[in-house]
RODO-2510 file (C-alpha; in nm, 4 decimals, decimal comma):
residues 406
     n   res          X          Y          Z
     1     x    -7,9038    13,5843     7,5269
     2     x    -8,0924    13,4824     7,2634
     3     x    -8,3547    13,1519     7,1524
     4     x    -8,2016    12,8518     7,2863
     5     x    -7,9753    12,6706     7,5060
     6     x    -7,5453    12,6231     7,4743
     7     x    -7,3391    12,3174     7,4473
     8     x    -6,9662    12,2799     7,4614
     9     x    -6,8356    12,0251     7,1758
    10     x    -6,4921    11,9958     7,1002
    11     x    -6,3299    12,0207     6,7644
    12     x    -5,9713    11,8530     6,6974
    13     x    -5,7188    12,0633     6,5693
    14     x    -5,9918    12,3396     6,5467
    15     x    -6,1093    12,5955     6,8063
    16     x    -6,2669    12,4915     7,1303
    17     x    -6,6107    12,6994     7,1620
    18     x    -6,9340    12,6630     7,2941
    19     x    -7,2038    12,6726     7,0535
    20     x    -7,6165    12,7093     7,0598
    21     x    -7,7412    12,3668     7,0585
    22     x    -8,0820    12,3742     6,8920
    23     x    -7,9289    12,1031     6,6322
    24     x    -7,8584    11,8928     6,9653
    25     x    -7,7327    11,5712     6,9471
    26     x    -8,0682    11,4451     7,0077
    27     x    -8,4131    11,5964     6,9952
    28     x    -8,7677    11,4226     7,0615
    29     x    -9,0773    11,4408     6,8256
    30     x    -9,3496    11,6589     7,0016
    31     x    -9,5855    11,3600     6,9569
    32     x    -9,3990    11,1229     7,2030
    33     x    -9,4096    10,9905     7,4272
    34     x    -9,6507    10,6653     7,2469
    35     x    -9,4872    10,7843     6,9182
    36     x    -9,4364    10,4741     6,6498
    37     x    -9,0460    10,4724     6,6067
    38     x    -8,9498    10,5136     6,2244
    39     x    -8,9247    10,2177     6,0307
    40     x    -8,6003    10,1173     5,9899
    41     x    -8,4743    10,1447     5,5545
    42     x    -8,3803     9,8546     5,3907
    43     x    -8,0223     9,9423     5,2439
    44     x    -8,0692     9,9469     4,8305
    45     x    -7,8629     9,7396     4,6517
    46     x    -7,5652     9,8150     4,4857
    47     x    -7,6989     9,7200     4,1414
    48     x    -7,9975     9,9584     4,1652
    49     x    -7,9641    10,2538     4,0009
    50     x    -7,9926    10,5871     4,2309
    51     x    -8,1701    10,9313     4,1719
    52     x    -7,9611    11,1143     4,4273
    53     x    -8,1356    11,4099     4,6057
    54     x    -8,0514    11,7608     4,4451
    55     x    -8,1176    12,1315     4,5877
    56     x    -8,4743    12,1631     4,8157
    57     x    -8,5373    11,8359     4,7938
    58     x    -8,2091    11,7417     4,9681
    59     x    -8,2642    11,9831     5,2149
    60     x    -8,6376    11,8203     5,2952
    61     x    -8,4850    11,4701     5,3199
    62     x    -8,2191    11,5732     5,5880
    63     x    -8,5144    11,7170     5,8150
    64     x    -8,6711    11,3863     5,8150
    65     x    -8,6523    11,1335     6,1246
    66     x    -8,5414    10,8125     6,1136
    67     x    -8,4546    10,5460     6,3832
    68     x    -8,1544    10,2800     6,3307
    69     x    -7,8909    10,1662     6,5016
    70     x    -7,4876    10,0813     6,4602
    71     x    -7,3907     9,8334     6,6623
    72     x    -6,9613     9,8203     6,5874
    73     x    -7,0096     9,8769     6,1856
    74     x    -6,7212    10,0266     6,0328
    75     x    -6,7427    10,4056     5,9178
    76     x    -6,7415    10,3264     5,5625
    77     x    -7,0541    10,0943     5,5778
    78     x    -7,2608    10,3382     5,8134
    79     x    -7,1507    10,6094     5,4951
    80     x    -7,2980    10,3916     5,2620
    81     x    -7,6256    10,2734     5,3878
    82     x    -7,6836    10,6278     5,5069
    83     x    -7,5921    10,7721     5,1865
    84     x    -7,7564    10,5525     4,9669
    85     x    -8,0676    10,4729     5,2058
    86     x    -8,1633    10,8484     5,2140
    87     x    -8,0005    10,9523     4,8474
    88     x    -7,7572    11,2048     4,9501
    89     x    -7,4248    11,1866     4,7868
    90     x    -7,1646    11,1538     5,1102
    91     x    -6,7621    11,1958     4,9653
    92     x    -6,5258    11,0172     5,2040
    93     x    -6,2097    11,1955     5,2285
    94     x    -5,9486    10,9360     5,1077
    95     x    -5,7450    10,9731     5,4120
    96     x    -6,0338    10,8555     5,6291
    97     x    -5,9982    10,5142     5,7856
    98     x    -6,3632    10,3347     5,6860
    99     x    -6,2416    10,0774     5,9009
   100     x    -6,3029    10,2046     6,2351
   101     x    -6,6047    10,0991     6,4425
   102     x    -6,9167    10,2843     6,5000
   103     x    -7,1441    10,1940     6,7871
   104     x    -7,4439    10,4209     6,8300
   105     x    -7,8202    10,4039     6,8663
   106     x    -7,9971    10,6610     6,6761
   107     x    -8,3432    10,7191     6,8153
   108     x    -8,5953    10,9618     6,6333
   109     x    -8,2808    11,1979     6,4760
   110     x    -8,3103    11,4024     6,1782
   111     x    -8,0842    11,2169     5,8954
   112     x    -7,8239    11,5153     5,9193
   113     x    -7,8014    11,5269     6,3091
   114     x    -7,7375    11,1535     6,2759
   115     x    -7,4659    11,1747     6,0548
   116     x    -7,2895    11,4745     6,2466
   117     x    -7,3480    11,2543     6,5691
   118     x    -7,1023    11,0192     6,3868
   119     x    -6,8454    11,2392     6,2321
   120     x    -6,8530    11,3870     6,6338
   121     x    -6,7668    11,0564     6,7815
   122     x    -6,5386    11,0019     6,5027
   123     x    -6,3352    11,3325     6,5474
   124     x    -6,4564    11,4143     6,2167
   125     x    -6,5839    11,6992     6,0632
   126     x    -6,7775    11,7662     5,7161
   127     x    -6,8878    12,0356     5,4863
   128     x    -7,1717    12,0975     5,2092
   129     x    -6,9760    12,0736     4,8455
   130     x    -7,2891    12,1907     4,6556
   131     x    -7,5088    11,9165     4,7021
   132     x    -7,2271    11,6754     4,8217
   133     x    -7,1587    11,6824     5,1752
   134     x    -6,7680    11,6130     5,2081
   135     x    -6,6604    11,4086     5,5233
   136     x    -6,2831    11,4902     5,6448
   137     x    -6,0486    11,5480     5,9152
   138     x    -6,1278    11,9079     6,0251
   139     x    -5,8707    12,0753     5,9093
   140     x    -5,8827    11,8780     5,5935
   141     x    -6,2866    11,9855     5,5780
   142     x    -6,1949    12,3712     5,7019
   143     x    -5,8681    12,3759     5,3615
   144     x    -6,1693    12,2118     5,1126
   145     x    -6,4340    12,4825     5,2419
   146     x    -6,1774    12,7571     5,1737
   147     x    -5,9918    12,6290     4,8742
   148     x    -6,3526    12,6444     4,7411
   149     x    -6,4552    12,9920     4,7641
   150     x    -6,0849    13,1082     4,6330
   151     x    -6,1259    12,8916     4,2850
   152     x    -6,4781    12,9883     4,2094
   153     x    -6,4177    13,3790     4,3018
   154     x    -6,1243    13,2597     3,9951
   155     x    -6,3303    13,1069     3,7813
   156     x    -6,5985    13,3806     3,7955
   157     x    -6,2908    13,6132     3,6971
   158     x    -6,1619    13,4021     3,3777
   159     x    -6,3479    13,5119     3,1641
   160     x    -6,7001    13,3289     2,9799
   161     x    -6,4573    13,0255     2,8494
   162     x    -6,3512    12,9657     3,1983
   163     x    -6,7121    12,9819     3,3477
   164     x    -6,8701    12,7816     3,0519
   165     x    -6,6003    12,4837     3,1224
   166     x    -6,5637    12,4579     3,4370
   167     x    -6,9539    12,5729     3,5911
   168     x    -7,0914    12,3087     3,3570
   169     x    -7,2504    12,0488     3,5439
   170     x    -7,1804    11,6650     3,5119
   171     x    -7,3408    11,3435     3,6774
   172     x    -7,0734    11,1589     3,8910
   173     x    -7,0648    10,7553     3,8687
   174     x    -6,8049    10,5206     3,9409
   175     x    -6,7696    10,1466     4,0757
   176     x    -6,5746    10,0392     4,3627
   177     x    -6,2141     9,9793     4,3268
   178     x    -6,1795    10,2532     4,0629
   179     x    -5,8735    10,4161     3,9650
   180     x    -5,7536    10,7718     3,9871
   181     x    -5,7701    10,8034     3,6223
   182     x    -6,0929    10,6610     3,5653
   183     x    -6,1919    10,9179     3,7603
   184     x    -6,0470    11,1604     3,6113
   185     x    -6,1752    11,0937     3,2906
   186     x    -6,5658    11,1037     3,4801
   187     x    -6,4507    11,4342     3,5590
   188     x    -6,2952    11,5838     3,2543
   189     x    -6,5227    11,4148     2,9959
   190     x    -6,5699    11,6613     2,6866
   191     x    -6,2372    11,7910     2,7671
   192     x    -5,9126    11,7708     2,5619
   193     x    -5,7105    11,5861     2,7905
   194     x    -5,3764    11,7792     2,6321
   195     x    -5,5280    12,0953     2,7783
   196     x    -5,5234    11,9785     3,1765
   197     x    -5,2295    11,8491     3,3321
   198     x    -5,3681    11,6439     3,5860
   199     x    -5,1298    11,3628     3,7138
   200     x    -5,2716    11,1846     4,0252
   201     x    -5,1249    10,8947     4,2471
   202     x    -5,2231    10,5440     4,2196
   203     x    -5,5228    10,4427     4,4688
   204     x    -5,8555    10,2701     4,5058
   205     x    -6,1560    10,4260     4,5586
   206     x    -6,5662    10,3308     4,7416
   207     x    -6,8616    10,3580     4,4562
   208     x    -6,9694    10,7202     4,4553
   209     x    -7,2177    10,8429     4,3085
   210     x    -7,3935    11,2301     4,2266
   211     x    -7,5797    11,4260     4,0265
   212     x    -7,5711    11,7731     3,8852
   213     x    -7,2036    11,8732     4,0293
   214     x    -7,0366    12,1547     3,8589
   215     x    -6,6994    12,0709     3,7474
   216     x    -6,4367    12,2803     3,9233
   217     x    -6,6279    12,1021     4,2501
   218     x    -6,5983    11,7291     4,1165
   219     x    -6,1970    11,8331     4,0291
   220     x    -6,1780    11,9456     4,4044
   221     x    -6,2860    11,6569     4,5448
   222     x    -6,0558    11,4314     4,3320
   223     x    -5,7610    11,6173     4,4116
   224     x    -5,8002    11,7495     4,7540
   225     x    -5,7249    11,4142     4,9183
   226     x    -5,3986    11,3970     4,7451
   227     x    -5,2742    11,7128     4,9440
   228     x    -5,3528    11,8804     4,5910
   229     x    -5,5002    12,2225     4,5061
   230     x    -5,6400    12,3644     4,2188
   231     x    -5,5894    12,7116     4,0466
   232     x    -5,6242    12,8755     3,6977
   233     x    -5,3386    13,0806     3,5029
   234     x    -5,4598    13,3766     3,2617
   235     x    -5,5583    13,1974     2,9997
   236     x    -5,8297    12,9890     3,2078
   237     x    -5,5827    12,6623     3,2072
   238     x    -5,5927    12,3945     3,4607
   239     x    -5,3007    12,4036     3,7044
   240     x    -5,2826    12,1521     4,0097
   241     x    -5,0337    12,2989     4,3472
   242     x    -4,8616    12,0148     4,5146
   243     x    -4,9833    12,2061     4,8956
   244     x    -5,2922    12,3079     4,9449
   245     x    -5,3175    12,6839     4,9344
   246     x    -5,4831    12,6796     5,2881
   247     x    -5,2294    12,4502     5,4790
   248     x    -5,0503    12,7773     5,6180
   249     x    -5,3868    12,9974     5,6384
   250     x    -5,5812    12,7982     5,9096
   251     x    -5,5163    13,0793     6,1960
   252     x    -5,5013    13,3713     6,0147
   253     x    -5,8139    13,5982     5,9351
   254     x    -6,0231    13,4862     5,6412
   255     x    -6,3218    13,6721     5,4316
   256     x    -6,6357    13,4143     5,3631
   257     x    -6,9962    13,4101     5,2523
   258     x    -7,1508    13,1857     5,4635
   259     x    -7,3911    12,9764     5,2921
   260     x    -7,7258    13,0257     5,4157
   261     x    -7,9528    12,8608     5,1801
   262     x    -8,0274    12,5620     5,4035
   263     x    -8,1490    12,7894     5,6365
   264     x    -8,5304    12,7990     5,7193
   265     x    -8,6449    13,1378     5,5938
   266     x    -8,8273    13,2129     5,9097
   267     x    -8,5604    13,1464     6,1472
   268     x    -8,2460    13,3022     5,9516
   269     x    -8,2319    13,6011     6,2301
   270     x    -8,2673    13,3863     6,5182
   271     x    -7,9967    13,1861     6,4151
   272     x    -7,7433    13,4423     6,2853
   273     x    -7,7857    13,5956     6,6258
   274     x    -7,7199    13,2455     6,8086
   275     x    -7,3965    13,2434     6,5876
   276     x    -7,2818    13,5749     6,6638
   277     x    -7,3321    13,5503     7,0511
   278     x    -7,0945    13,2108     7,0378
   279     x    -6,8305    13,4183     6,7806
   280     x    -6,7819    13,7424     6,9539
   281     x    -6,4287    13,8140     6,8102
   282     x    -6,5509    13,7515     6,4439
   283     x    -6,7456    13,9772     6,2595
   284     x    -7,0480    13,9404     6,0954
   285     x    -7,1988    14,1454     5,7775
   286     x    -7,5190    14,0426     5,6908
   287     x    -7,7393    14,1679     5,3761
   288     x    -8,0754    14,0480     5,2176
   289     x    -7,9231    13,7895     5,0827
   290     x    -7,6245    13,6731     5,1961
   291     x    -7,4047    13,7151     5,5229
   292     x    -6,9926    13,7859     5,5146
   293     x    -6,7901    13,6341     5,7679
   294     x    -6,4425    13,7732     5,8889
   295     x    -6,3004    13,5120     6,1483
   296     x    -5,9796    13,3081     6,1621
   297     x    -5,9490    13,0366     5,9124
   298     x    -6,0219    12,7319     6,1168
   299     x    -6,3080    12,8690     6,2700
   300     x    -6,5135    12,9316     5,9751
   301     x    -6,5936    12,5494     5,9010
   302     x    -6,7399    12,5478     6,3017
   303     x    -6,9206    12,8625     6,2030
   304     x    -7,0586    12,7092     5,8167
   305     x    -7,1303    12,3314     6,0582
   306     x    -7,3031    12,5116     6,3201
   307     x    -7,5213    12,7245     6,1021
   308     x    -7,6114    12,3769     5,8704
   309     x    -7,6935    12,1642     6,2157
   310     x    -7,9420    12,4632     6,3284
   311     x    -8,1124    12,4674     5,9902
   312     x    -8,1509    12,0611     5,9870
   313     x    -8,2837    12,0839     6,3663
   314     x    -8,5457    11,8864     6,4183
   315     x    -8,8685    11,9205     6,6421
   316     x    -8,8848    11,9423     7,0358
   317     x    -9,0785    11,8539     7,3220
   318     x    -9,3013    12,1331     7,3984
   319     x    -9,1777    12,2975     7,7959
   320     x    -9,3624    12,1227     8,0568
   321     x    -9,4296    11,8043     7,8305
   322     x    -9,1517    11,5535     7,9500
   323     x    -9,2138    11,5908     8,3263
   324     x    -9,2129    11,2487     8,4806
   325     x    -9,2207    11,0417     8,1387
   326     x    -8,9980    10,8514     8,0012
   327     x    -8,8919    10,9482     7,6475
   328     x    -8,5353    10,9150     7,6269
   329     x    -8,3602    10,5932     7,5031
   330     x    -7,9888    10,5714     7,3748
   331     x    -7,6470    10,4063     7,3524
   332     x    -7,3898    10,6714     7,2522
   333     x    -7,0729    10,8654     7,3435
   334     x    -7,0840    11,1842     7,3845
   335     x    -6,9327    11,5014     7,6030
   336     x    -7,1334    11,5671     7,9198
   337     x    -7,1585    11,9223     7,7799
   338     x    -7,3817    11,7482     7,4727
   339     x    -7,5763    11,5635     7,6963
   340     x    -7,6681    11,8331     7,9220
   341     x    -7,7249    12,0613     7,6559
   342     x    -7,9748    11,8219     7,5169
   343     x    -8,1507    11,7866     7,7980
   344     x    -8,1842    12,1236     7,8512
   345     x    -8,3209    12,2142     7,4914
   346     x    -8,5880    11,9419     7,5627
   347     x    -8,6968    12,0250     7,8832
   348     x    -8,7436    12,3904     7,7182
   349     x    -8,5237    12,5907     7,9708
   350     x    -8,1398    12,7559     7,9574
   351     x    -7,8461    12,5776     8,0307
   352     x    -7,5791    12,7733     8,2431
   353     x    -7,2617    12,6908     8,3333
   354     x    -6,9696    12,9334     8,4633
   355     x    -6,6464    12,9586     8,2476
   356     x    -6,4249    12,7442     8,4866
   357     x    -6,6049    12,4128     8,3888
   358     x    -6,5666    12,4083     8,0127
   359     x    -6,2777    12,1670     8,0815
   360     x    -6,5018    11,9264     8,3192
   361     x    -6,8104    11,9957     8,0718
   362     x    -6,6005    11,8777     7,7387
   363     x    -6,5089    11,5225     7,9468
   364     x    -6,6841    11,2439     7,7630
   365     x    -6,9036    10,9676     7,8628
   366     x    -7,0650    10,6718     7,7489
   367     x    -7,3919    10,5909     7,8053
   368     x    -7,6611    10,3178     7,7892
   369     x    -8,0006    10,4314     7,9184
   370     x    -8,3327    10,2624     7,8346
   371     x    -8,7207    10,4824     7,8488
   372     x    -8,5433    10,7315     8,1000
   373     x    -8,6698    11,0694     8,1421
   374     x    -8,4489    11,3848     8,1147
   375     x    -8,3591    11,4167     8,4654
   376     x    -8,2335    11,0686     8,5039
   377     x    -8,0410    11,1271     8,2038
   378     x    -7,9057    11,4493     8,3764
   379     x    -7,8089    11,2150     8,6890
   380     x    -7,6623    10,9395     8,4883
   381     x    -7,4458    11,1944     8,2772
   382     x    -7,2814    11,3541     8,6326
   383     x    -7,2778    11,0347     8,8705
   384     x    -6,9217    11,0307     8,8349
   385     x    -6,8103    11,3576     8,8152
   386     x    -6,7825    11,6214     9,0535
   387     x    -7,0597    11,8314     8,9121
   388     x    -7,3793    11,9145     9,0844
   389     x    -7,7512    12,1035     8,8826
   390     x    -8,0447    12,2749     8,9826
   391     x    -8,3661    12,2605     8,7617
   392     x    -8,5937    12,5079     8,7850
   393     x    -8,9034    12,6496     8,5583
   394     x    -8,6534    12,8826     8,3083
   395     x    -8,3004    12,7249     8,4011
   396     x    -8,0821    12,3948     8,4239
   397     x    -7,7823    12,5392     8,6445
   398     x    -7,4174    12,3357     8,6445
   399     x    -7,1995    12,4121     8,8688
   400     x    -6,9033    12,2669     9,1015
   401     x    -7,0289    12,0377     9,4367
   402     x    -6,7453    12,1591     9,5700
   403     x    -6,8891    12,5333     9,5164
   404     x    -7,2060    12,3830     9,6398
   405     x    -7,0499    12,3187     9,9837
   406     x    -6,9000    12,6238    10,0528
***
């Protein structure tokens, strides 16, 4: 096996797998414990004017820390502050409630681990839309990831016209309460509006806000939550498809370039190989600079989220450092699979499990602990199961009391 530890997290409507956990739902600066927490961010207004975060400097503000907490805010707000707290453009799929609660303590998490920890307790899912990361149902997410690849392949096909129109970048800005065809006129601006058919529902929309988007993948986003594709005919025109071209494709076998430029250069290896060992049926072709995927439909946005929450991992406690301290504090919901995962990666040793308690391992649990160390966690997690571990110097072992007994 290779690197780190496994967790089990479920995926509605998507496959059940378990996947490497060194993006764990938690992880604990090396320098703790005595560590100053992060200081919390003001929100910025709504009048102040935003440089969103483009390209590597995006990717360096999703490795940072920070320290916060949601105590029953509605999805929509915690979108907001975190979006426009840490200047990354976050699209809310319009079917979304915003309304539903979030309660969560985030202690020491990288900003990207933090905002997967609430699409996970959310049943959400998301994916990276350029530099807009796109927040959806997961099938919804998985369609949008695909649909993506299938009109750009077009658009590189159609011709210098095509590509000069529709890879031109714009700057996205709109208030709250717009209007479908306010946006679209964001979106097509420098267009003749008799050359694009574009008809779109009546609706309000949240402020959004980004910088630098090429076109075709500001037209996605507008259309995709109308249950709305996007293709091109032969002479490069705008045509919208009432179904999504991906609606009957989510279990059949797909082709995709899995986008690895988030990746730490020094760790791409280590962390195709975690992805392979946790994909066995799909297959994997990877070259200097890219890597091809082959794998059923749905399981490609698990494959591109996994690979994205490895490369946004954040620091751990070095093996032998937590023994007897207390470092761990948080109020969450999570599987037990997640939490002993976590405590795993931080205690620096393997967790193992046999096949036979996925089920028990993907039961979740809430919990409220307070300058605990990992091994109380551990306890609290399984008090109320029927699950018994072993800790040793290389292994945290899971496995059934009942087994135990025999």
């Amino acid at each position: 096996m290779v690197g780190d530890v496994r967790i089990w997290i479920s995926w509605p409507a998507a496959r059940l797998s378990t996947i490497a956990v060194a993006a764990c739902v938690l992880f604990v600066p090396a320098d703790l414990p005595g560590a100053q927490p992060a200081k919390r961010q003001e929100p910025v207004t709504r009048d102040e004017p935003l440089e969103w975060l483009t390209g590597t400097q995006r990717i360096a503000q999703l490795r940072r820390s920070i320290t916060t907490n949601w105590n029953d805010v509605p999805l929509g707000q915690v979108i907001e502050q975190l979006s426009r707290t840490q200047r990354i453009s976050i699209f809310r799929d319009r079917r979304v409630d915003p309304s539903v609660i979030v309660r969560m303590d985030v202690n020491a998490l990288s900003v990207f681990e933090a905002l997967c920890q609430v699409l996970d307790q959310q049943g959400l899912a998301g994916c990276w839309i350029g530099d807009i990361f796109y927040i959806a149902a997961p099938d919804d997410a998985a369609r949008l990831l695909l649909a993506r690849q299938t009109l750009r392949n077009e658009i590189e096909r159609g011709g210098e016209r095509v590509r000069r129109r529709w890879l031109a970048r714009i700057d996205l800005d709109w208030p709250r309460l717009s209007v479908p065809d306010d946006l679209r006129r964001v979106v097509l601006a420098g267009i003749d509006d008799s050359e694009v058919e574009m008809r779109l529902p009546h609706d309000l929309w949240p402020a959004f806000g980004a910088a630098d988007v090429p076109r075709f993948d500001a037209l996605l986003l507008l259309v995709h939550g109308f249950d709305q594709d996007v293709a091109f005919d032969k002479g490069g025109e705008i045509r919208l498809l009432a179904t999504p071209r991906e609606t009957d494709e989510l279990r059949e076998l797909r082709e995709y370039r899995l986008e690895t430029d988030r990746v730490p250069a020094g760790r791409r290896r280590e962390i195709l190989e975690l992805i392979v060992s946790e994909f066995p049926e799909a297959t994997f072709n990877p070259s200097a600079d890219s890597t091809e995927v082959r794998a059923v439909a749905a399981d490609i946005l698990t494959i591109q989220m996994l690979a994205d929450r490895l490369s946004f991992a954040g620091t751990k406690v070095a093996p032998g450092d937590e023994e007897g301290k207390k470092v761990v504090s948080l109020r969450t919901r999570a599987s037990i699979g997640q939490v002993l995962a976590t405590a795993a990666r931080n205690l620096g040793v393997e967790l193992q499990y046999p096949p036979e308690l996925r089920e028990a391992l993907d039961r979740q649990v809430e919990l409220d602990v307070s300058r605990v160390t990992w091994r109380e966690l551990i306890e609290t997690a399984l008090r109320e199961t029927d699950l018994d571990w072993e800790l040793d110097e290389r292994v945290l072992a899971v496995r059934s009391r009942n087994e135990r007994d025999k």
